[in-house]
PyMOL Python script that loads the backbone (N, CA, C, O; Angstrom):
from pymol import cmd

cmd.read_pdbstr("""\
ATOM      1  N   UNK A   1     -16.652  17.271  -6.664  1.00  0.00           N
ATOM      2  CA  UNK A   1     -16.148  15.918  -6.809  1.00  0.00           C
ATOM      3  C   UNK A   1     -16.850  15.238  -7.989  1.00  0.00           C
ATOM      4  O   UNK A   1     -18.080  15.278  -7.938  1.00  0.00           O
ATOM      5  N   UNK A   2     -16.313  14.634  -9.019  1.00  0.00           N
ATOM      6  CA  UNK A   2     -16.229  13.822  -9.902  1.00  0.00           C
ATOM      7  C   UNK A   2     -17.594  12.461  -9.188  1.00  0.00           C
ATOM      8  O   UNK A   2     -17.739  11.958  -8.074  1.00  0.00           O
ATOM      9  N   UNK A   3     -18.287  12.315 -10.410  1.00  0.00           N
ATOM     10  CA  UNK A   3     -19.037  11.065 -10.047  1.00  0.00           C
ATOM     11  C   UNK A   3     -17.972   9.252 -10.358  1.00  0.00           C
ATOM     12  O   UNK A   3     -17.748   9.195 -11.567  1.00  0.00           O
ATOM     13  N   UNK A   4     -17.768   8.816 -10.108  1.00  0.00           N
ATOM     14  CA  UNK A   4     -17.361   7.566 -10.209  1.00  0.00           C
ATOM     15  C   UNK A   4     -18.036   7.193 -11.086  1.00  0.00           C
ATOM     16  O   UNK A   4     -19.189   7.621 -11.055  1.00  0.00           O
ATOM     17  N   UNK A   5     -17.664   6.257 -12.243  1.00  0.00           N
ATOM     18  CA  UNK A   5     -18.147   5.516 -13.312  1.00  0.00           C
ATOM     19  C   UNK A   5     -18.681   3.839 -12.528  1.00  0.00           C
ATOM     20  O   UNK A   5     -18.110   3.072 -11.754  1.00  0.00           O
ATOM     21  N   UNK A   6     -19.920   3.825 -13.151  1.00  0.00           N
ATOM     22  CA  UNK A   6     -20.125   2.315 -12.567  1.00  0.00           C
ATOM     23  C   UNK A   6     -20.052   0.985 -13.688  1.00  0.00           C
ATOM     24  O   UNK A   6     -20.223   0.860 -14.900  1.00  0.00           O
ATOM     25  N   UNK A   7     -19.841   0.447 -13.007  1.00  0.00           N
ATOM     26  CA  UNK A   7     -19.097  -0.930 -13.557  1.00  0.00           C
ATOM     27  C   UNK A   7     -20.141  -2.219 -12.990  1.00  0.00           C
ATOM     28  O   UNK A   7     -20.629  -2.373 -11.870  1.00  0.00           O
ATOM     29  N   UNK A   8     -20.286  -3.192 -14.425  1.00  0.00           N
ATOM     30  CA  UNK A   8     -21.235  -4.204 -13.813  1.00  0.00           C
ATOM     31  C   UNK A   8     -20.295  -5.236 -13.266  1.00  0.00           C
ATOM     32  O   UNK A   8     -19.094  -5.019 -13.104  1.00  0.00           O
ATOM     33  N   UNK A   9     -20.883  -6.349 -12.993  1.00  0.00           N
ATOM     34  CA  UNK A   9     -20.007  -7.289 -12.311  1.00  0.00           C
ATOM     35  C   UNK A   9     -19.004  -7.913 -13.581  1.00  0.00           C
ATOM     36  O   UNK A   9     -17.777  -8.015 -13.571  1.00  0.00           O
ATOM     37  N   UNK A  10     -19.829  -8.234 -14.511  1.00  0.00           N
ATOM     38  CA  UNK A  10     -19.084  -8.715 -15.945  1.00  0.00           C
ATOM     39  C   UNK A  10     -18.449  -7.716 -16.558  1.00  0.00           C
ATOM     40  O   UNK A  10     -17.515  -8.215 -17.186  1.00  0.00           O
ATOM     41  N   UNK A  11     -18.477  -6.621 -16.689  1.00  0.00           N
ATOM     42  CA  UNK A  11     -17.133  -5.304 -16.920  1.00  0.00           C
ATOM     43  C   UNK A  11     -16.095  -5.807 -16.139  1.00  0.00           C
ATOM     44  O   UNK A  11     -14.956  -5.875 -16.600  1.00  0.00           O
ATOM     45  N   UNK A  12     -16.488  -6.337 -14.472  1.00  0.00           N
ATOM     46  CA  UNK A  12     -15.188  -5.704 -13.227  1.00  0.00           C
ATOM     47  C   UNK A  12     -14.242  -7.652 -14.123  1.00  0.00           C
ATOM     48  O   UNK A  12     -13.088  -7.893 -14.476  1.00  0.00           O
ATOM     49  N   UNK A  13     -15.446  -8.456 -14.118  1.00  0.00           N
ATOM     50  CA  UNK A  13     -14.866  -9.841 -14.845  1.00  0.00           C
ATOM     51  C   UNK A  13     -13.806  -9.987 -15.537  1.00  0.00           C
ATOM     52  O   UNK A  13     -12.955 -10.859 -15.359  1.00  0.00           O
ATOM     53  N   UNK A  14     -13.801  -8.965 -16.533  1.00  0.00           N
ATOM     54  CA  UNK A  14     -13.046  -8.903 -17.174  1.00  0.00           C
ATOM     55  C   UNK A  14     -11.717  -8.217 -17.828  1.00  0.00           C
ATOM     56  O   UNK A  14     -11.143  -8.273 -18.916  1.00  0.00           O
ATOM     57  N   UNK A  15     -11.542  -7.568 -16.635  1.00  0.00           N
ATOM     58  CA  UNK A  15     -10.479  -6.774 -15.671  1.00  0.00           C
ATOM     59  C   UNK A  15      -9.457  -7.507 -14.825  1.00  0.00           C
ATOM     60  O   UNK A  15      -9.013  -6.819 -13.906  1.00  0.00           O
ATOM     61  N   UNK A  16      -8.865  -9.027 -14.937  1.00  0.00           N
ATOM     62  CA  UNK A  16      -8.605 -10.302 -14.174  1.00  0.00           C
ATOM     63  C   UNK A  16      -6.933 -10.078 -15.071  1.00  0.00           C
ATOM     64  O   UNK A  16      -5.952 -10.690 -14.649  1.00  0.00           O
ATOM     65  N   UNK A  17      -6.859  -9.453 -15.896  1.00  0.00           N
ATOM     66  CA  UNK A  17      -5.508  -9.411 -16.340  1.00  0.00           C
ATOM     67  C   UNK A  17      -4.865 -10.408 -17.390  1.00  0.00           C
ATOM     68  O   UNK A  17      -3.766 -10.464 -17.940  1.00  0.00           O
ATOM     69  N   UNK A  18      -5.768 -11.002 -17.423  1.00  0.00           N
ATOM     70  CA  UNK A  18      -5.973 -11.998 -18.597  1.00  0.00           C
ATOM     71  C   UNK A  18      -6.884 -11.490 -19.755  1.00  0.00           C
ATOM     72  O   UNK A  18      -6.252 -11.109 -20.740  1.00  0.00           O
ATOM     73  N   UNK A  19      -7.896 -11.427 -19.816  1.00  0.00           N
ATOM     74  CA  UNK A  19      -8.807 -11.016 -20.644  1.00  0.00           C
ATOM     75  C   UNK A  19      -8.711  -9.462 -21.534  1.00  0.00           C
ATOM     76  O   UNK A  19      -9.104  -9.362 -22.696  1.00  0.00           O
ATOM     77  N   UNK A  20      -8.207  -8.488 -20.864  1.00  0.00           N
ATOM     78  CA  UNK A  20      -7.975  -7.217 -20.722  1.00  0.00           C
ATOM     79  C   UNK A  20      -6.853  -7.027 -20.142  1.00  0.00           C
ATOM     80  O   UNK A  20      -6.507  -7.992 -19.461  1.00  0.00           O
ATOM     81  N   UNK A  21      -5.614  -5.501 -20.147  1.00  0.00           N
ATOM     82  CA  UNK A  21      -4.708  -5.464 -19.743  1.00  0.00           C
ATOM     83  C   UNK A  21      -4.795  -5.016 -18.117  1.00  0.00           C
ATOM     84  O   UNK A  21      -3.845  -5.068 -17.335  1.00  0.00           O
ATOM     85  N   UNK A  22      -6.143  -4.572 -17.801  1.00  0.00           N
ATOM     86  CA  UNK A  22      -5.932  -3.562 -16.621  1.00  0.00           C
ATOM     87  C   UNK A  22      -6.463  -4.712 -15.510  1.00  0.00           C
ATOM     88  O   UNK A  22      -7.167  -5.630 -15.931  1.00  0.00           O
ATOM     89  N   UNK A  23      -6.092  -4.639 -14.011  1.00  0.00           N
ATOM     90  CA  UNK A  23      -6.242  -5.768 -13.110  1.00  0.00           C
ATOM     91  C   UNK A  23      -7.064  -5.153 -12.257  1.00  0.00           C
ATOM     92  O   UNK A  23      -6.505  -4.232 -11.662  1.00  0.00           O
ATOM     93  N   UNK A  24      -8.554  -5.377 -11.884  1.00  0.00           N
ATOM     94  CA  UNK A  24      -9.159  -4.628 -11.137  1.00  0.00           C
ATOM     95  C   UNK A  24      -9.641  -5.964  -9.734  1.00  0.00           C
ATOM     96  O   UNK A  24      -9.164  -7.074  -9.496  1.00  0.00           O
ATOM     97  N   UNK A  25     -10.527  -5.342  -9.212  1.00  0.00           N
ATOM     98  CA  UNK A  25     -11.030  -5.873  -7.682  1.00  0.00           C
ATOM     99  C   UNK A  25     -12.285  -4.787  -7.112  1.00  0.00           C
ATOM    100  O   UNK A  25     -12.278  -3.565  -6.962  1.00  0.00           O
ATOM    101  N   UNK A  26     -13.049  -5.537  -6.940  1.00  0.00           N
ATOM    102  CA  UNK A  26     -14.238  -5.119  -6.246  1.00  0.00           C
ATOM    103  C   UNK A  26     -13.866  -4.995  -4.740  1.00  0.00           C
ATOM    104  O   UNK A  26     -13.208  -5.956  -4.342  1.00  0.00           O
ATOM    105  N   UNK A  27     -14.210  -3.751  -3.527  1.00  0.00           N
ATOM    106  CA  UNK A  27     -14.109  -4.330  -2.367  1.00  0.00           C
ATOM    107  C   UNK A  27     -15.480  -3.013  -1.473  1.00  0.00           C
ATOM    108  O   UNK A  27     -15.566  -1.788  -1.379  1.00  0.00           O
ATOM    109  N   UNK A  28     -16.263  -4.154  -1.023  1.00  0.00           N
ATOM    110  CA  UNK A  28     -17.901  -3.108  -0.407  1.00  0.00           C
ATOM    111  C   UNK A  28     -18.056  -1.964  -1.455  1.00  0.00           C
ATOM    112  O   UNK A  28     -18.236  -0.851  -0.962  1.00  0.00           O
ATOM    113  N   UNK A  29     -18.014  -2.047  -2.899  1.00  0.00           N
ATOM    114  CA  UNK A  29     -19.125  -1.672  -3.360  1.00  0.00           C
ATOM    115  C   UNK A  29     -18.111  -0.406  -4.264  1.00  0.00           C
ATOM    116  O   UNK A  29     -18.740   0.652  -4.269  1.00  0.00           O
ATOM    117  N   UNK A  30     -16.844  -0.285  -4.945  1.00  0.00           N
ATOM    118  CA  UNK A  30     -15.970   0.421  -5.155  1.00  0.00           C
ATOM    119  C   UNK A  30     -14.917  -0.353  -5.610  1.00  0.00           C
ATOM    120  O   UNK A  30     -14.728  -1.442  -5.067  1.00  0.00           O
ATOM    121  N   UNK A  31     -13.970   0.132  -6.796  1.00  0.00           N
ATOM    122  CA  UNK A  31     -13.426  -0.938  -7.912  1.00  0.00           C
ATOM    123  C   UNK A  31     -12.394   0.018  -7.494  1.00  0.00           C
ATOM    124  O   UNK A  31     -12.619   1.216  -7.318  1.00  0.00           O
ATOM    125  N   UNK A  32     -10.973  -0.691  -7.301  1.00  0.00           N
ATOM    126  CA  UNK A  32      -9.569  -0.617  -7.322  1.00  0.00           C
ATOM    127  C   UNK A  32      -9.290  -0.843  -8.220  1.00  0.00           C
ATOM    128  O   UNK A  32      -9.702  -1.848  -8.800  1.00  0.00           O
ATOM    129  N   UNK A  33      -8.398   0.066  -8.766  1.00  0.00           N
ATOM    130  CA  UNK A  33      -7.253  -0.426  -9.838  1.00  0.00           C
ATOM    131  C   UNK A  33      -5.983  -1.135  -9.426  1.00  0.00           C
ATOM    132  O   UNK A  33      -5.086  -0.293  -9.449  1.00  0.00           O
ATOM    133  N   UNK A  34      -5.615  -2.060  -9.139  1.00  0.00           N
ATOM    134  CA  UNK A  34      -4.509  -3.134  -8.980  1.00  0.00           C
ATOM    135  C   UNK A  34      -3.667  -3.623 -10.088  1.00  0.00           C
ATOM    136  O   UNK A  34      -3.047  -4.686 -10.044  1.00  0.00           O
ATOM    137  N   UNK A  35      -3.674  -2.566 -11.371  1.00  0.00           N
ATOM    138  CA  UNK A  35      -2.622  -3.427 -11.965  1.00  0.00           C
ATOM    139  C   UNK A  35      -1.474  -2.826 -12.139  1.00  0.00           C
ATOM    140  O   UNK A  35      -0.874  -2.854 -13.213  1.00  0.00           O
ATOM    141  N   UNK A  36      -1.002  -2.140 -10.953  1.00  0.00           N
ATOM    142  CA  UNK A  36       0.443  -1.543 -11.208  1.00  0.00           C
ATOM    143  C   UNK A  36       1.016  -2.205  -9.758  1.00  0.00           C
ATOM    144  O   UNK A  36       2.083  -1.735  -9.361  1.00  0.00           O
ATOM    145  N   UNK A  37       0.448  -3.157  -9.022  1.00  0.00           N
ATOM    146  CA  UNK A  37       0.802  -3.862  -7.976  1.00  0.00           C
ATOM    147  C   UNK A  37       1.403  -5.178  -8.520  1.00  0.00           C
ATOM    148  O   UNK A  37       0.839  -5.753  -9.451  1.00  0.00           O
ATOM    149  N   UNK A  38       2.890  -5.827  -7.788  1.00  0.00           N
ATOM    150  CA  UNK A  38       3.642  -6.391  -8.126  1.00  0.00           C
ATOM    151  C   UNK A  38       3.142  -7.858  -7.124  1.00  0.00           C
ATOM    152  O   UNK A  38       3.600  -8.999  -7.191  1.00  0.00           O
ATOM    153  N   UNK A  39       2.183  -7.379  -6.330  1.00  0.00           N
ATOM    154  CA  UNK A  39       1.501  -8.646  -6.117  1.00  0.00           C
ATOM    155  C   UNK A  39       0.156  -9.129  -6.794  1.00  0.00           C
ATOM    156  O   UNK A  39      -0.038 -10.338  -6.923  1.00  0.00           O
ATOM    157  N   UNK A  40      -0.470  -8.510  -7.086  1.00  0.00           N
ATOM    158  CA  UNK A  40      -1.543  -8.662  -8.630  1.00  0.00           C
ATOM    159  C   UNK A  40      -0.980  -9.414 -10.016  1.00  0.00           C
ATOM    160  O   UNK A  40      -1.659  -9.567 -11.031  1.00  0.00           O
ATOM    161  N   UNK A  41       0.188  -9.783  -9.871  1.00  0.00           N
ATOM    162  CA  UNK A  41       1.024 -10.165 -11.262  1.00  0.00           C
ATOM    163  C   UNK A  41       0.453 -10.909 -11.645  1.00  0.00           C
ATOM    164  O   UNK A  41       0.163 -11.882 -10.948  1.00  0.00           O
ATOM    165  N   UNK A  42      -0.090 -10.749 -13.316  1.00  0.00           N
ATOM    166  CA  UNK A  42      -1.110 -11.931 -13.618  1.00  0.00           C
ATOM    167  C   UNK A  42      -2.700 -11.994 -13.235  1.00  0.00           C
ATOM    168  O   UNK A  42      -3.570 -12.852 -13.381  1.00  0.00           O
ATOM    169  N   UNK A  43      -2.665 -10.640 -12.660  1.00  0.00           N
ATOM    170  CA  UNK A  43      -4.281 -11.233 -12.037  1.00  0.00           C
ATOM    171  C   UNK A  43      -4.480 -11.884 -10.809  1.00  0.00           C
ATOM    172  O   UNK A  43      -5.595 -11.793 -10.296  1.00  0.00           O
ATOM    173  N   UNK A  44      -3.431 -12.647 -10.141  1.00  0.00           N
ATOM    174  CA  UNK A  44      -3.716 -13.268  -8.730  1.00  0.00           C
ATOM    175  C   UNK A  44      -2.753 -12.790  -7.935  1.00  0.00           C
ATOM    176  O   UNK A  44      -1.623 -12.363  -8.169  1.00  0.00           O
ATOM    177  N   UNK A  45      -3.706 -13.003  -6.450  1.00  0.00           N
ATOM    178  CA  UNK A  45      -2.494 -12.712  -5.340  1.00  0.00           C
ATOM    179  C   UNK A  45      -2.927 -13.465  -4.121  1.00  0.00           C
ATOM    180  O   UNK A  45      -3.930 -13.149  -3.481  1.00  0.00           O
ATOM    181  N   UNK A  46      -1.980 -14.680  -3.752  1.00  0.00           N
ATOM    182  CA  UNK A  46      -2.190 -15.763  -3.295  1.00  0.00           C
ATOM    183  C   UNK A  46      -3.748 -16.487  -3.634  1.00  0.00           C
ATOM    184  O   UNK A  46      -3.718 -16.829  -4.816  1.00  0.00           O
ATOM    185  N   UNK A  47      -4.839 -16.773  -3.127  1.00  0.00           N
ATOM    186  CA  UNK A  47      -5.877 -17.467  -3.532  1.00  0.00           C
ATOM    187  C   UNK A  47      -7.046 -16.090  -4.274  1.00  0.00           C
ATOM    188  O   UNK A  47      -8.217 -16.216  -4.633  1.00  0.00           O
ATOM    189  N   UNK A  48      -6.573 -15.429  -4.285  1.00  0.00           N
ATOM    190  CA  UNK A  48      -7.565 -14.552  -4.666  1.00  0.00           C
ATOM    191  C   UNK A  48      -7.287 -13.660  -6.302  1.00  0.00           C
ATOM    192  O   UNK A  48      -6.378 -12.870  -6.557  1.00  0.00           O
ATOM    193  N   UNK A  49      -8.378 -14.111  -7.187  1.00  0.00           N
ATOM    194  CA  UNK A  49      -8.222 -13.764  -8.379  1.00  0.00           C
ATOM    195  C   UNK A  49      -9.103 -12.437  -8.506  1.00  0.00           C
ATOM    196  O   UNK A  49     -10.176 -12.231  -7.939  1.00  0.00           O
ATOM    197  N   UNK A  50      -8.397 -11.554  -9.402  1.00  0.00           N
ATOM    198  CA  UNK A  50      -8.536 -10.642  -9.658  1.00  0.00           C
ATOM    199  C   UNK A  50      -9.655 -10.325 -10.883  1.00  0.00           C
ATOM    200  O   UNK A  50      -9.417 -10.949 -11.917  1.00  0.00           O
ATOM    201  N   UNK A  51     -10.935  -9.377 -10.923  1.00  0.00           N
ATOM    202  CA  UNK A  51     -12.163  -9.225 -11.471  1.00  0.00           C
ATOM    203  C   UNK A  51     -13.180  -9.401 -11.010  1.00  0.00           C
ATOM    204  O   UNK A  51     -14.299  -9.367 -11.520  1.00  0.00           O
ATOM    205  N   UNK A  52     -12.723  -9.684  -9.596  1.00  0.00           N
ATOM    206  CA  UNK A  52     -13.764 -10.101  -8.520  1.00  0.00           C
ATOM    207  C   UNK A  52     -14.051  -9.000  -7.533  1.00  0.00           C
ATOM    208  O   UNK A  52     -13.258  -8.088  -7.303  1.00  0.00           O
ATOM    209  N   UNK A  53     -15.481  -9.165  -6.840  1.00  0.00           N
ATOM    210  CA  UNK A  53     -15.535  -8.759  -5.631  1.00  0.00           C
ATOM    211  C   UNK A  53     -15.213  -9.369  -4.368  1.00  0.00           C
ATOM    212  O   UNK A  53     -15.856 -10.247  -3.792  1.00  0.00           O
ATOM    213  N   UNK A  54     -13.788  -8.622  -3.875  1.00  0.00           N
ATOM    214  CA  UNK A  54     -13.159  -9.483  -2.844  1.00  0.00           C
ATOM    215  C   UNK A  54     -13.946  -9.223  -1.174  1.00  0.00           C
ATOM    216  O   UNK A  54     -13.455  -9.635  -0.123  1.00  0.00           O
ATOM    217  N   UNK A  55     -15.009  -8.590  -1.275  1.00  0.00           N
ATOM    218  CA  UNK A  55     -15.696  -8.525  -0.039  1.00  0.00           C
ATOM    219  C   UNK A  55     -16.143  -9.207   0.978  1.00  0.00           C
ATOM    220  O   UNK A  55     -16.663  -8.867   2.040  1.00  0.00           O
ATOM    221  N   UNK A  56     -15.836 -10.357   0.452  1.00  0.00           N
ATOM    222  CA  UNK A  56     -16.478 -11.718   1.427  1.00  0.00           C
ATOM    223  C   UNK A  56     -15.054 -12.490   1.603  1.00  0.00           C
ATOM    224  O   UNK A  56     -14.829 -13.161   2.610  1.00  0.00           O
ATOM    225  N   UNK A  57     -14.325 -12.376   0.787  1.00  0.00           N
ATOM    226  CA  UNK A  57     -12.770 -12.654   0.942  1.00  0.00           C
ATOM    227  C   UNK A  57     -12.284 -12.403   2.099  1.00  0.00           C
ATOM    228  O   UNK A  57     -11.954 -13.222   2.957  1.00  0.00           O
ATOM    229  N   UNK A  58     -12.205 -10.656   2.163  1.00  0.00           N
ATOM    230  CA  UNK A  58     -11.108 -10.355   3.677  1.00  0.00           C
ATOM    231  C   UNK A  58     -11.081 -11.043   4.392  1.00  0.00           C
ATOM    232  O   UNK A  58     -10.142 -11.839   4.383  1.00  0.00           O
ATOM    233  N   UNK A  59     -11.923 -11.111   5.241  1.00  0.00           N
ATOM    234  CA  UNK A  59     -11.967 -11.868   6.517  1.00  0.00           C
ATOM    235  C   UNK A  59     -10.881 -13.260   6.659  1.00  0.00           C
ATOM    236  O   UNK A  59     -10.496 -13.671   7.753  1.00  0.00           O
ATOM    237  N   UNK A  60     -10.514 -13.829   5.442  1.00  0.00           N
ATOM    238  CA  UNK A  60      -9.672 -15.110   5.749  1.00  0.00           C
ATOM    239  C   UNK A  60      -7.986 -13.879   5.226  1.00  0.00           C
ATOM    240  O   UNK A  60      -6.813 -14.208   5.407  1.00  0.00           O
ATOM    241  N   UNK A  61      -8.347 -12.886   4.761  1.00  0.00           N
ATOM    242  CA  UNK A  61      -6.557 -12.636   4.335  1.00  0.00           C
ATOM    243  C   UNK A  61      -6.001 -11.787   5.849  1.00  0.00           C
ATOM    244  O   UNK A  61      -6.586 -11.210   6.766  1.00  0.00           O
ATOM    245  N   UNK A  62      -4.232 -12.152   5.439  1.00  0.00           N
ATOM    246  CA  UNK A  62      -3.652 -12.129   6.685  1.00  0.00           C
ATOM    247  C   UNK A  62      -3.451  -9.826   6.862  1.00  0.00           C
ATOM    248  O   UNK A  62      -2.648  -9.259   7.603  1.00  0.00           O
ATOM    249  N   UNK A  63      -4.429  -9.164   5.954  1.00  0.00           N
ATOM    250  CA  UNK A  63      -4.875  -7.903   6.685  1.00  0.00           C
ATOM    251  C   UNK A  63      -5.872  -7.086   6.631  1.00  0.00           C
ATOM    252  O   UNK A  63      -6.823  -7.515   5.979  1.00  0.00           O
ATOM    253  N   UNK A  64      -5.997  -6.022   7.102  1.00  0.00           N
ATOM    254  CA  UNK A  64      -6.983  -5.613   6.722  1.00  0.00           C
ATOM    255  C   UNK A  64      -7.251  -4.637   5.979  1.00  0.00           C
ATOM    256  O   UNK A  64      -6.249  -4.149   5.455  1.00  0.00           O
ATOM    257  N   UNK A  65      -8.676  -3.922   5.602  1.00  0.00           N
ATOM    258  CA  UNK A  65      -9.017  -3.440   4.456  1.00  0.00           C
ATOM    259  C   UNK A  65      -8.253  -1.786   4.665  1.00  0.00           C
ATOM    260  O   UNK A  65      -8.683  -0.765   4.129  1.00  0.00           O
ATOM    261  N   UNK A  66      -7.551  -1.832   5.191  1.00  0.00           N
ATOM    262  CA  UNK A  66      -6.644  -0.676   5.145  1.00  0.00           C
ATOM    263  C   UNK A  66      -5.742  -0.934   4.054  1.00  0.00           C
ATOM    264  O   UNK A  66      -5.166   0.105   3.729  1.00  0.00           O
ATOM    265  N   UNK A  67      -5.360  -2.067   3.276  1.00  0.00           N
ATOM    266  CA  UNK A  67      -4.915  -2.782   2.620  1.00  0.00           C
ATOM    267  C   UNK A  67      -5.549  -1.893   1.149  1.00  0.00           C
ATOM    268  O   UNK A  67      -4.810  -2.244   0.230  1.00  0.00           O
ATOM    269  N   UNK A  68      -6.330  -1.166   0.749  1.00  0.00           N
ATOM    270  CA  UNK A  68      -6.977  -0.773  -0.178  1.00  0.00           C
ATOM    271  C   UNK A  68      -6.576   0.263  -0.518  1.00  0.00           C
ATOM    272  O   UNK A  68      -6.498   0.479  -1.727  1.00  0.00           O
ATOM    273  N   UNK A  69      -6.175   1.278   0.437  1.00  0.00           N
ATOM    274  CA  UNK A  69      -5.967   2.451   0.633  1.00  0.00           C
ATOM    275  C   UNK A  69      -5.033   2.529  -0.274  1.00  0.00           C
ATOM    276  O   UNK A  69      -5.152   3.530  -0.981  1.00  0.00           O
ATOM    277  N   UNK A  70      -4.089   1.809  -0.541  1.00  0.00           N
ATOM    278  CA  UNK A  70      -3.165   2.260  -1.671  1.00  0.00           C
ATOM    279  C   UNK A  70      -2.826   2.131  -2.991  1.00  0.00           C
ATOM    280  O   UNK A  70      -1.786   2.081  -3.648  1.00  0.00           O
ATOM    281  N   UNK A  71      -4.657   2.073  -3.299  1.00  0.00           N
ATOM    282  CA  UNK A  71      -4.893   1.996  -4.321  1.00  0.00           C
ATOM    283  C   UNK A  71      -5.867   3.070  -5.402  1.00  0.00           C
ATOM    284  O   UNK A  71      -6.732   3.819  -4.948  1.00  0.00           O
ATOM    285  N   UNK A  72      -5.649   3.004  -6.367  1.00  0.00           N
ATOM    286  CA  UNK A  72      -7.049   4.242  -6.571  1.00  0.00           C
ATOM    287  C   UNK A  72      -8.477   3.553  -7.013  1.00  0.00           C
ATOM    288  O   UNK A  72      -8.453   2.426  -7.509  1.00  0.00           O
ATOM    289  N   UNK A  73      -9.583   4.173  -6.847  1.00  0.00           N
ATOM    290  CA  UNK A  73     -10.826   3.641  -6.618  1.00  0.00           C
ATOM    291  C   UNK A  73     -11.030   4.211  -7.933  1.00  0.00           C
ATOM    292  O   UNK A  73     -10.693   5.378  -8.130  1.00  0.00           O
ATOM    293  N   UNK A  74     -11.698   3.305  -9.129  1.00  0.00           N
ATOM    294  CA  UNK A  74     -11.730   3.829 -10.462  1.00  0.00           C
ATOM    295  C   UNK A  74     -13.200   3.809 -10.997  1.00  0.00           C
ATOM    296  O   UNK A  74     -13.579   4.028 -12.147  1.00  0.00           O
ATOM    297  N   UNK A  75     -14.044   3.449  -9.732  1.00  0.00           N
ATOM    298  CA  UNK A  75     -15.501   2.791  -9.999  1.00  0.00           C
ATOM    299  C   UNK A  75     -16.628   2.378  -9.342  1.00  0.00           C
ATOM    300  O   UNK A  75     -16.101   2.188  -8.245  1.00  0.00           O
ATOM    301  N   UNK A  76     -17.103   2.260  -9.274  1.00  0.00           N
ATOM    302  CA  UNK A  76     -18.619   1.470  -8.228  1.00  0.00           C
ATOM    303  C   UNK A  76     -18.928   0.623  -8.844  1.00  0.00           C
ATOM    304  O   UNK A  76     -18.960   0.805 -10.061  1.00  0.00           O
ATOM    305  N   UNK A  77     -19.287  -0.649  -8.318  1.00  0.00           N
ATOM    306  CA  UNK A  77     -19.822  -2.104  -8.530  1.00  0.00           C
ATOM    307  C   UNK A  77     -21.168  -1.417  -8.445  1.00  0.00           C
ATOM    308  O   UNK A  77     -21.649  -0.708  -7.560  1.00  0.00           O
ATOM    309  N   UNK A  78     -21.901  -2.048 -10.253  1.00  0.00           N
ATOM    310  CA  UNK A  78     -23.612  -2.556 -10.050  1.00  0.00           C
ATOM    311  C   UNK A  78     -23.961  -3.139  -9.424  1.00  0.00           C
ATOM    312  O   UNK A  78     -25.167  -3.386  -9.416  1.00  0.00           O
TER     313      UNK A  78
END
""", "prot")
cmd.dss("prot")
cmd.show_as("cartoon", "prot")
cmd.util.cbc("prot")
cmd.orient("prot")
């Protein structure tokens, strides 16, 4: 198995879909790629902006982190 590339918090920053083309998300410690998701459009999806670590997030969204799974993991958060 392949090591995962790590990513600082200001790399994952600037991954928001604005700044850069690609839309990423932090979630416990592992970077999703989200920008081929049609709810990521722009970088947001409902209150939650994208370049972030959404780990402290879940808990208020309406599912759960099974929600990730269909995504690919491109990284580890510093």
């Amino acid at each position: 198995m392949t090591e995962l590339p790590a990513y600082t918090r200001s790399q994952l920053a600037l991954r928001n879909g604005q700044d850069k083309p690609q839309i990423w998300v932090a979630y416990q410690g592992l970077i999703y790629d989200v920008t081929a998701s049609r709810l990521w459009h722009n970088g947001k999806h409902y209150e939650h902006w994208a370049g972030q670590d959404l780990t402290e997030e879940l808990s208020g969204a309406p599912h759960t982190e099974e929600v990730f799974g269909r995504f690919t993991v491109i990284g580890v958060l510093k």
